[in-house]
N, C-alpha and C positions, 0 to 999 in steps of 0.2 A: 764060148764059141760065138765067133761074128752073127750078125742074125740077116736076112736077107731085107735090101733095100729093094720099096718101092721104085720103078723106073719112072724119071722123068721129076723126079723131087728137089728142090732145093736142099743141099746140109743143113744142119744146124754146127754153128760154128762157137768151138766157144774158146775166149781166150787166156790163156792160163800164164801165169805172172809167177808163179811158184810151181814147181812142177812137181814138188813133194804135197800140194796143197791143191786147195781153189776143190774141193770133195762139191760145196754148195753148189758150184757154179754146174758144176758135169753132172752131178744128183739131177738138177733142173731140167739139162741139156738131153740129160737121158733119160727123162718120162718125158718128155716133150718129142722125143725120135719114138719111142715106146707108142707111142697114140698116134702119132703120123706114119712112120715106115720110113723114116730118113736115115738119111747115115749121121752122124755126128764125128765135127773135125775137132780135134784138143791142140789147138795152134800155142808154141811158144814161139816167142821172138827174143832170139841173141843182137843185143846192141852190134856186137862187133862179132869179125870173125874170129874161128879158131876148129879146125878139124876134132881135136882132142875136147875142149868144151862142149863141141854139139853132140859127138860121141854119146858124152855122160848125159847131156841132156835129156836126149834121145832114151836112152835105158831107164832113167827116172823115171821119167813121162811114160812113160809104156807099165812102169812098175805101178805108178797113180792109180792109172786106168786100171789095171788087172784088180786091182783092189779094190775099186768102183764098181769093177763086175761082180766081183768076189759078193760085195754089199745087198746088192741085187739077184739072186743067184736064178729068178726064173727070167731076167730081161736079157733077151738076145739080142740087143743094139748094138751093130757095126759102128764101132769107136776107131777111128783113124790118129794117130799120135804124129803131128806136125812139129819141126823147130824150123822156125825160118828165121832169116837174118836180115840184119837192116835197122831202120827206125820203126819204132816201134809202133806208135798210133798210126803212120801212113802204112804200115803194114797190115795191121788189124782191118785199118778201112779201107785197103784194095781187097783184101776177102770178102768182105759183104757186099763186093759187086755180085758175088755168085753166089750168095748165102741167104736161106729162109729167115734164121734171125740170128745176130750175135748177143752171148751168154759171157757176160764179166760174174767176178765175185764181186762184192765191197768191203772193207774193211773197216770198222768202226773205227773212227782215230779223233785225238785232239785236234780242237783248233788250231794250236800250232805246226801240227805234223799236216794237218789240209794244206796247211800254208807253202809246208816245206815241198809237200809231196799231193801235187792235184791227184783227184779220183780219178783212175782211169774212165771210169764210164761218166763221171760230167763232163769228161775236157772229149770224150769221142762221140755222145750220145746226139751231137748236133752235124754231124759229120759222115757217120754211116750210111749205107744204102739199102739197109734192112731195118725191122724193126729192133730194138738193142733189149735185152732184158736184164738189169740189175737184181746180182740176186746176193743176202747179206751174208757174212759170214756165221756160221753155225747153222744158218738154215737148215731143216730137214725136210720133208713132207708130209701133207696132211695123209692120215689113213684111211678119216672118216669122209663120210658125205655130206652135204648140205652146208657146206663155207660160204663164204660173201667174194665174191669178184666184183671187187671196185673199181670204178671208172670215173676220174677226175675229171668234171665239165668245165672248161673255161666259158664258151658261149655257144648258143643252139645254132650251129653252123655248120659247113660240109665235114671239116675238120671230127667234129663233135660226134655226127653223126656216125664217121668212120669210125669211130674210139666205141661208141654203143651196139653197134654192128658185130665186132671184134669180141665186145664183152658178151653180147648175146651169146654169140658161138662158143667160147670160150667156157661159160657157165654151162651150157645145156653140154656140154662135151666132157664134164667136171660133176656133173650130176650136183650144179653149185645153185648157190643165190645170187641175184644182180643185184648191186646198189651205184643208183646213179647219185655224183657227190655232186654239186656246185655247192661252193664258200664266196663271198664277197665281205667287202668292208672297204667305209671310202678312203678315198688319198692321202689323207693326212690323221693321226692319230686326235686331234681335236675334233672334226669333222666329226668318227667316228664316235667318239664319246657324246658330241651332241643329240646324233642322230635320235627322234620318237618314235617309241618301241611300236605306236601304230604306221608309223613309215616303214620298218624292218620289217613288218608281217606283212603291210603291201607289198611289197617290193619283191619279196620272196614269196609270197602266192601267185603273182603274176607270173613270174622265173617258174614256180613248178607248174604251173597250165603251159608254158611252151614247152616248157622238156618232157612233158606228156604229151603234148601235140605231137611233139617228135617221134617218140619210143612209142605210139600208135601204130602209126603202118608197122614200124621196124619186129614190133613184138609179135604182130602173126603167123609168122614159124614159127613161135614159140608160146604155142598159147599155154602151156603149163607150166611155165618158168616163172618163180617167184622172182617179181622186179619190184624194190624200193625206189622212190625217187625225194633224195635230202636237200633241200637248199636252207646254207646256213650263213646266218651272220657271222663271219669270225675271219682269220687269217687265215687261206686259204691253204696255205701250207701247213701252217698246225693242225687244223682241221682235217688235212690228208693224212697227216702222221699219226693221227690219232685214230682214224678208220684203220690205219694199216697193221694195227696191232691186232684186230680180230677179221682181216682179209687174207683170203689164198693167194691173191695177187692183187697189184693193183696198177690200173691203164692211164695214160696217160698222153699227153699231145709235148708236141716240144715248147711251145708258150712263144710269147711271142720275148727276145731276145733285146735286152738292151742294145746290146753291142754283139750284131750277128757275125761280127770278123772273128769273134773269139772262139765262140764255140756255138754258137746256133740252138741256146739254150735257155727258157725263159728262168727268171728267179726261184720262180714254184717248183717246178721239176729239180731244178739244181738241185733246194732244199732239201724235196723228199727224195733223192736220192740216195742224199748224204746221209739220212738219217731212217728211212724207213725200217718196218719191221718185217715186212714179207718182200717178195718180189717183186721189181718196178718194170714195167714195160713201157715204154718209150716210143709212140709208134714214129713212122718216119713222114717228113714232109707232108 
């Protein structure tokens, strides 16, 4: 049975690439409508038309969900079963004009299959008008309390601050734990190798006296919330991928983009999204 939405809410929109499939992406979609009061939309998108294909689409996608509810059996989350038609990523990304956050799955794949076939949520993750949340396949959710909600720090900036905000809320909402990440390492892998292990401990004490400076005011609501703050020498993406194996989630900025024509998406995020172990949030601009 539908369950009643809060008035004046954004959806949660999530969008679904297999309508026999994507369980992770809606699992996600609907604890996250569960804790707010939204509706949640299960948008597919038909490349092309055809009355008779969207038909069956349609009856799939509604059979997915009913099974989603089945799974869940005390969540009364209004789940709306969408097929729209058109191209597909300007589809997904005129919906998040009006959407709280978009909910992809990701599919673990070869390098070669990357190659053949872009992740939906890297090639849209820079694009969007919400926050985007990658979530992997097989995913289930945690049952326990006291997880880590990771928050990927590029630099102590507005940006940053937004992203530790976010996690604060997020964690105390979660009845979780904070861990704030910064990774570094220099530009060139020689560089790196040079570096004296008493420059790597300055350099990263100094880093975490600012990101405490930061998470100072911010942590005041939250004076009972356990907050880590890690700064590590390493590849800041393996370093992420590696938290993300013992995180409930974990936050992220969009980076800053080689090439912003493409997808408006820095190296680091790409990485961990391609490959993360829990859920990747993305926040927007």
């Amino acid at each position: 049975m539908p369950g009643s939405v809060r008035a004046g809410l954004r959806p949660v929109v999530v969008g679904v690439d297999d309508v026999l499939g994507c369980h992770a992406a809606l699992s996600f979609a609907v604890g996250e409508a569960a804790v707010t009061g939204a509706q949640v939309r299960a948008v597919h998108v038909l490349a092309g038309p055809g009355t008779g294909a969207r038909a069956g689409q349609e009856a799939a996608l509604a059979g997915t969900i009913g099974r989603a509810r089945c799974a869940e059996p005390g969540n009364h989350v209004d789940v709306v079963p969408l097929v729209r038609e058109g191209p597909v990523l300007q589809t997904l990304v005129a919906a998040t004009l009006e959407a709280e956050m978009l909910v992809v799955e990701h599919r673990r794949m070869s390098r070669l299959q990357r190659h053949s076939a872009p992740s939906t949520a890297i090639t849209i993750a820079g694009r969007v008008h919400c926050p985007l949340v990658s979530v992997p396949e097989g995913w289930q959710p945690s049952r326990t309390a006291g997880g880590w909600v990771t928050v990927g720090i590029d630099a102590p900036d507005g940006e940053s601050r937004a992203l530790v905000e976010r996690g604060l809320h997020l964690a105390q909402r979660a009845n979780a734990r904070l861990r704030l990440v910064h990774a570094w390492s220099m530009s060139s892998r020689y560089d790196d190798a040079m570096i004296e292990a008493a420059d790597v401990e300055e350099w990263s004490r100094a880093y975490r006296t600012r990101l405490r400076q930061m998470l100072c005011g911010l942590q005041a609501m939250h004076p009972r919330l356990e907050v880590t703050v890690e700064v590590v020498h390493g590849d800041p993406a393996k370093v992420l991928l590696g938290r993300s194996r013992t995180a409930e989630l974990l936050l992220l900025g969009r980076g800053r983009s080689v090439h912003p024509l493409v997808n408006g998406l820095g190296s680091v995020p790409r990485a961990v999204l391609e490959d993360s172990h829990c859920p990747v949030e993305v926040a927007t601009a």
